[in-house]
C-alpha positions as a Markdown table, in Angstrom:
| # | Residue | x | y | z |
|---|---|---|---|---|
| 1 | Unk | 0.0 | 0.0 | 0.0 |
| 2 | Unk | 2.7 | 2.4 | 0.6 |
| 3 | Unk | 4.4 | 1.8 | -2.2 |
| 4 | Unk | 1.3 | 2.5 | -4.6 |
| 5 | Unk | 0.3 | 5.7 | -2.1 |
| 6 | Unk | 3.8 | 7.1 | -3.4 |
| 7 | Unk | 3.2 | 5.8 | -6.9 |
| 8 | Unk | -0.1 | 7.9 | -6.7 |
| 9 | Unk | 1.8 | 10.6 | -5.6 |
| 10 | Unk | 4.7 | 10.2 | -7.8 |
| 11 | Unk | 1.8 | 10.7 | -10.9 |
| 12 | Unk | 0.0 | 13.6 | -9.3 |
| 13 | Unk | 3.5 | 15.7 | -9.6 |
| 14 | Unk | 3.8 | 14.1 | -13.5 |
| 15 | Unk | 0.3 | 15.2 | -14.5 |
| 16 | Unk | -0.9 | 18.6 | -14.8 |
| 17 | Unk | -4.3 | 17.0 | -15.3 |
| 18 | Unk | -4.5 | 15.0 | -12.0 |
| 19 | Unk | -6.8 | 16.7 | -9.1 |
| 20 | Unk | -6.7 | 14.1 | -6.7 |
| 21 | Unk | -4.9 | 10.5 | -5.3 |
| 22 | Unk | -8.4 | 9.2 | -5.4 |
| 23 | Unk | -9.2 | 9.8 | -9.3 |
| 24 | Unk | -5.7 | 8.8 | -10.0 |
| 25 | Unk | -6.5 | 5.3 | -8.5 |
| 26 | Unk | -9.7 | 4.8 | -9.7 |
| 27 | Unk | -9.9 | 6.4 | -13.8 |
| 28 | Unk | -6.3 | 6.0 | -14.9 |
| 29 | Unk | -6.1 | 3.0 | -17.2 |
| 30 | Unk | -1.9 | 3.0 | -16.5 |
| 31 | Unk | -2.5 | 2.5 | -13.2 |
| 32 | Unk | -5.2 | -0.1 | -13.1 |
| 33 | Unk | -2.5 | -2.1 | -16.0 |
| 34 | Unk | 0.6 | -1.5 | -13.5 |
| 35 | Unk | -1.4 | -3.4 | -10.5 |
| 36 | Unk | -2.8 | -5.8 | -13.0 |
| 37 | Unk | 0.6 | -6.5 | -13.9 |
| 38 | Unk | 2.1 | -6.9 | -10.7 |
| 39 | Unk | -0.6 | -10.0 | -10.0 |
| 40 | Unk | -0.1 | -11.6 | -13.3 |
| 41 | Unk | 3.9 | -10.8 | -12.5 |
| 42 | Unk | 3.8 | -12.5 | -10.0 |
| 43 | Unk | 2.0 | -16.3 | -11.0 |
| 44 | Unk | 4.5 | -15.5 | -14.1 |
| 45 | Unk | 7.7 | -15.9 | -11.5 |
| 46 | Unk | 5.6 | -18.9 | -9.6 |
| 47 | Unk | 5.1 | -21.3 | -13.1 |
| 48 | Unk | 1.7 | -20.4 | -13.3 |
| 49 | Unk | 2.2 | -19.6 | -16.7 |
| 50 | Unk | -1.3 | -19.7 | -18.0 |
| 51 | Unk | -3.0 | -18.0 | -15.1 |
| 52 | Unk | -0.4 | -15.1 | -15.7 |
| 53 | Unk | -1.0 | -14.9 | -19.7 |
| 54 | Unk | -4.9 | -14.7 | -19.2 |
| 55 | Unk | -4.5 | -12.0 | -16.4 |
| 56 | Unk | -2.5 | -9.9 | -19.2 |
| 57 | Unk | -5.4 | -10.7 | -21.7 |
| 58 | Unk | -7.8 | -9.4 | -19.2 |
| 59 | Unk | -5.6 | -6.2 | -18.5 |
| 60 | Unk | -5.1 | -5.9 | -22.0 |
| 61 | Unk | -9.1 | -5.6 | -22.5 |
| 62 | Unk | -9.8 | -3.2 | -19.8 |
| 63 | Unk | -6.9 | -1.2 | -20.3 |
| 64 | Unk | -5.7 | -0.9 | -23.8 |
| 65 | Unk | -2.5 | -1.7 | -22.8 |
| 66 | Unk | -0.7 | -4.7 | -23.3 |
| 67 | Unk | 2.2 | -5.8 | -20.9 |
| 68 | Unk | 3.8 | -9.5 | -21.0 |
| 69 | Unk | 3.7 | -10.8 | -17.9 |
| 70 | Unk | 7.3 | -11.7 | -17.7 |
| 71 | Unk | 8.1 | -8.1 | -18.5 |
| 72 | Unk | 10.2 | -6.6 | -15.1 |
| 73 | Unk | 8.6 | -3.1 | -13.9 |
| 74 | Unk | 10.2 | -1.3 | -11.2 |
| 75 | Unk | 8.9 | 1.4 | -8.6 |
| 76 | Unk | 6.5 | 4.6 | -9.2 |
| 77 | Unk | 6.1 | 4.2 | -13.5 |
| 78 | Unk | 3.4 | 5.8 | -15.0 |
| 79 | Unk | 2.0 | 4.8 | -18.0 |
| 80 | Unk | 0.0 | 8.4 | -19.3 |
| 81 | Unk | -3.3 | 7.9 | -21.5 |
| 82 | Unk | -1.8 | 4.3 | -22.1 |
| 83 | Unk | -3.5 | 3.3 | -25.1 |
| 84 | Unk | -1.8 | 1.4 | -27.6 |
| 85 | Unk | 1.4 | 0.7 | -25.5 |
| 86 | Unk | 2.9 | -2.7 | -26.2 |
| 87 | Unk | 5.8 | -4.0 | -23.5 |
| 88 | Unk | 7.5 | -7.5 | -24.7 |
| 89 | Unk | 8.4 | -10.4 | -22.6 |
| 90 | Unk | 12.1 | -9.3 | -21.9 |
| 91 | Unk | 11.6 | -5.3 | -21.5 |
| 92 | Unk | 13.0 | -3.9 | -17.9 |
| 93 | Unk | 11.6 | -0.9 | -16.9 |
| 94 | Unk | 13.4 | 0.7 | -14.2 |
| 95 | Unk | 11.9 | 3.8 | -11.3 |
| 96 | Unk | 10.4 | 6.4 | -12.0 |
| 97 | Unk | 9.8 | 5.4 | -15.8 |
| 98 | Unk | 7.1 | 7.6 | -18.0 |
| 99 | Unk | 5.3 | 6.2 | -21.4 |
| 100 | Unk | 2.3 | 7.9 | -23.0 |
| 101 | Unk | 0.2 | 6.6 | -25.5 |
| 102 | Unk | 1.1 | 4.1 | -28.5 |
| 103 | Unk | 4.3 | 3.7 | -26.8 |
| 104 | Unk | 6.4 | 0.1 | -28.1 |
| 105 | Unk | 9.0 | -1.9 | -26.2 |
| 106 | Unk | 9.9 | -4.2 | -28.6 |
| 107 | Unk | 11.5 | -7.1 | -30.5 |
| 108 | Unk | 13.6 | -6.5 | -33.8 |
| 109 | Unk | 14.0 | -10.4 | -34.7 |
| 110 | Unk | 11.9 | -13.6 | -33.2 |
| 111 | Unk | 14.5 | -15.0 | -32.1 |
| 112 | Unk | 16.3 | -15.2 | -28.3 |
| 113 | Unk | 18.7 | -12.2 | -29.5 |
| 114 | Unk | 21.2 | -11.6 | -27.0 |
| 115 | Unk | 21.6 | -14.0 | -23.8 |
| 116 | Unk | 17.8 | -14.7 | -24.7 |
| 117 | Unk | 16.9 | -11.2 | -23.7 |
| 118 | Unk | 14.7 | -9.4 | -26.9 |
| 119 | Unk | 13.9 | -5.9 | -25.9 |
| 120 | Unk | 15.3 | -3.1 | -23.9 |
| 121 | Unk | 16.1 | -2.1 | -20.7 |
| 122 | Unk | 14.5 | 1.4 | -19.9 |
| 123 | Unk | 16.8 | 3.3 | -17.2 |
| 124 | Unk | 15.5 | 5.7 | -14.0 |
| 125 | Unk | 13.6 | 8.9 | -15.0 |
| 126 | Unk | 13.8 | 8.1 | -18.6 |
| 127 | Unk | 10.6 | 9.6 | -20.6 |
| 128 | Unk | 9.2 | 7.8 | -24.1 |
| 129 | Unk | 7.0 | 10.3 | -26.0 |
| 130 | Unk | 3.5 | 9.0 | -27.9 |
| 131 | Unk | 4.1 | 6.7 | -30.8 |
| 132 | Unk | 8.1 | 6.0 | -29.9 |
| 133 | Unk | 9.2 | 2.4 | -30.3 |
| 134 | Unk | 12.4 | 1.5 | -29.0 |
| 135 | Unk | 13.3 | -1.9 | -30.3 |
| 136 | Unk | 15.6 | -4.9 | -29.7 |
| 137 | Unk | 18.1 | -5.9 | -26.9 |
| 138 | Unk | 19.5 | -2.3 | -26.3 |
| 139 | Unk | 19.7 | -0.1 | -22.9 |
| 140 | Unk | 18.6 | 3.6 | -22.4 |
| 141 | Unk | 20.0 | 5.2 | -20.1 |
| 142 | Unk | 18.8 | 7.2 | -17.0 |
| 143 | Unk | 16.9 | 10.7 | -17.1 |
| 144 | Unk | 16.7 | 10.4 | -21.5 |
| 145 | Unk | 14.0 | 12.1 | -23.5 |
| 146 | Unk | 12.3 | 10.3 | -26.1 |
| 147 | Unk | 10.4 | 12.1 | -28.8 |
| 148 | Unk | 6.9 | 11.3 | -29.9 |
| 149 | Unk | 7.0 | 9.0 | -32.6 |
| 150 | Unk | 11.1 | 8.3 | -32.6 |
| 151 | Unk | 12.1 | 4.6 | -33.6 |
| 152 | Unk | 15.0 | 3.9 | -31.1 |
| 153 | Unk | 17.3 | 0.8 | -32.0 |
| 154 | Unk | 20.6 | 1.3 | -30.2 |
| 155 | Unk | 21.8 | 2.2 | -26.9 |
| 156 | Unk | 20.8 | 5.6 | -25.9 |
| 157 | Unk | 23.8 | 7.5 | -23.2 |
| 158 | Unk | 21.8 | 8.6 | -19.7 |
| 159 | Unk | 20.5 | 12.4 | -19.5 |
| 160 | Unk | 20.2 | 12.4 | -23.7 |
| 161 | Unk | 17.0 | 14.0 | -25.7 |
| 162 | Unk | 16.1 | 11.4 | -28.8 |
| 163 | Unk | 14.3 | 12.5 | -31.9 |
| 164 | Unk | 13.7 | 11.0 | -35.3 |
| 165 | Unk | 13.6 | 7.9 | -37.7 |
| 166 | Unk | 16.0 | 6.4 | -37.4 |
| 167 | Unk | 17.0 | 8.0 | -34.0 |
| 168 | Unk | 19.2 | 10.8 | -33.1 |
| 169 | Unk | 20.8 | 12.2 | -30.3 |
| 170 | Unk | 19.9 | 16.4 | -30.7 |
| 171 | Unk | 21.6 | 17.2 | -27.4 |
| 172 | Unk | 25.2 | 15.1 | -25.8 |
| 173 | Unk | 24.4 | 13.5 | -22.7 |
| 174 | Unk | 27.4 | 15.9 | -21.3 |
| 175 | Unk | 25.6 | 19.0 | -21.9 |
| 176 | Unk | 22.4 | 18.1 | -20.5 |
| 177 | Unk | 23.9 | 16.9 | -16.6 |
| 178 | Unk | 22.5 | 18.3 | -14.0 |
| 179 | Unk | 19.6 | 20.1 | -16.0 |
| 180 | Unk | 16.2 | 19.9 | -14.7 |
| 181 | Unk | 13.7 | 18.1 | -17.3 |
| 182 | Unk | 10.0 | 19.0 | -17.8 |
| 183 | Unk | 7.6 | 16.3 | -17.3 |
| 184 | Unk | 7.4 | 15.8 | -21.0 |
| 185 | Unk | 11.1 | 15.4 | -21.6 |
| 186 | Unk | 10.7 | 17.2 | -25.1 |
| 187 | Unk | 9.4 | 21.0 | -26.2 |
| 188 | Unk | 12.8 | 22.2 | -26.3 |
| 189 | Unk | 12.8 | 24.8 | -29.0 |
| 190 | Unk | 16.2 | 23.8 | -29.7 |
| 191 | Unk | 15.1 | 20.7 | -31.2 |
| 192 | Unk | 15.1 | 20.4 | -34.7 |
| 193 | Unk | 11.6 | 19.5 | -36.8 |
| 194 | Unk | 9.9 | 16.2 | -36.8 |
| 195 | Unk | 10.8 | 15.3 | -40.9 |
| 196 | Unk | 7.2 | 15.4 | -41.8 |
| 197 | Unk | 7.5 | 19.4 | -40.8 |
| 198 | Unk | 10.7 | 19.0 | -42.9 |
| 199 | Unk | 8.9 | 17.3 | -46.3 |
| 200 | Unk | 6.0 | 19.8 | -46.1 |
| 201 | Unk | 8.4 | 22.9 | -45.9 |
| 202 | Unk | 10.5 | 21.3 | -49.0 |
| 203 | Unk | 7.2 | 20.6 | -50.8 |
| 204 | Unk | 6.0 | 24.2 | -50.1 |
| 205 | Unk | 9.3 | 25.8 | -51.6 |
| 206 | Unk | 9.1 | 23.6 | -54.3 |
| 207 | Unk | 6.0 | 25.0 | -55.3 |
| 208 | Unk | 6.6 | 28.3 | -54.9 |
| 209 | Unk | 9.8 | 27.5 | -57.5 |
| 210 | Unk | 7.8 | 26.5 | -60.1 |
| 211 | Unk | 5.4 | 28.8 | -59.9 |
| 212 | Unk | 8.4 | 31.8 | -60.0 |
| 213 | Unk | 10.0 | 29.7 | -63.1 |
| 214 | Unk | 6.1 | 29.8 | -64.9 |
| 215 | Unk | 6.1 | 33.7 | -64.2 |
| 216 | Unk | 10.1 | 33.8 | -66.0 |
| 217 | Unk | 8.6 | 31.2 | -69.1 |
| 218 | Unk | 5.7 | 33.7 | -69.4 |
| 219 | Unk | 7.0 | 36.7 | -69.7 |
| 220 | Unk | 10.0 | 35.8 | -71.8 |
| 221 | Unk | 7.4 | 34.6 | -74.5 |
């Protein structure tokens, strides 16, 4: 109990949106998954194998959130919105962890990968913006940022900010010590564009260039 009174509490400082302990409890969806997890967790490490997998089907209905039971979550994470977030069998999340919505901790190949581990290991205080997917056997390290919709595959340096497909590191770990992060890791106006941004820009110019050429054609005839 005192451990999810300071998970609770741990939230309420996280979420702008939260009023209370009480509605944090009883609405969000990431919390009811977190306890579910914990149960199914725990006939997972007891060989009740079956029991386990049908408590993370029944988690999976009621919260949109899919967690493998055998998946290793530490103290006070918070799983925001939580809809769509996938965690595979071998993903460790460690304290003080926060994923939003559409979130994926991930394989890259079916097989055992490395020492039979197939998905990350998510370090203290890190943050994983909506949509990211960090995939395969790699580590992230403590207090990193994660941008919405970034596809992580390698080993990510603690106290970094991640952005893009394929990943990149927009700020060294060195000059981000002992910075204080919001509770949404990114909205740095430092950061570069999202590529979409960066396409629609390119197309725009384009655009304009061909309508400047016409103009030139035109009036030369």
């Amino acid at each position: 109990m005192h451990e999810l009174i300071n998970t609770l509490r741990s939230i309420k400082k996280r979420d702008p949106a939260a009023r209370s302990l009480i509605e944090i409890a009883l609405i969000y969806p990431g919390v009811r998954a977190i306890i579910f997890h914990r149960i199914a967790h725990w006939f997972w490490k007891h060989k009740l194998l079956f029991i386990a997998r049908l408590l993370s089907e029944i988690n999976k209905i009621l919260s949109g959130i899919e967690i493998h039971p055998a998946a290793q979550i530490g103290k006070r994470v918070f799983i925001d919105h939580g809809l769509g977030v996938v965690i595979g069998e071998t993903a460790e999340i460690h304290n003080d962890v926060t994923l939003y919505h559409g979130v994926t901790l991930g394989g890259l190949t079916p097989d055992n990968g490395i020492g039979g581990k197939r998905h990350p290991t998510i370090g203290n205080g890190t943050v994983i913006g909506a949509g990211a997917h960090v995939l395969g056997p790699i580590t992230i390290g403590e207090n990193v940022r994660i941008g919405a919709n970034t596809i992580v595959t390698k080993n990510i340096p603690k106290n970094s900010r991640v952005l893009g497909m394929p990943a990149k590191v927009v700020q060294p770990h060195d000059i981000m010590e002992n910075k204080e992060f919001t509770p949404y890791g990114i909205g740095n106006k430092k950061l570069p564009k999202p590529p979409h941004e960066m396409i629609e820009e390119l197309n725009t110019k384009v655009e304009e260039l061909t309508l400047e050429l016409k103009k030139i054609k035109d009036f030369e005839r």
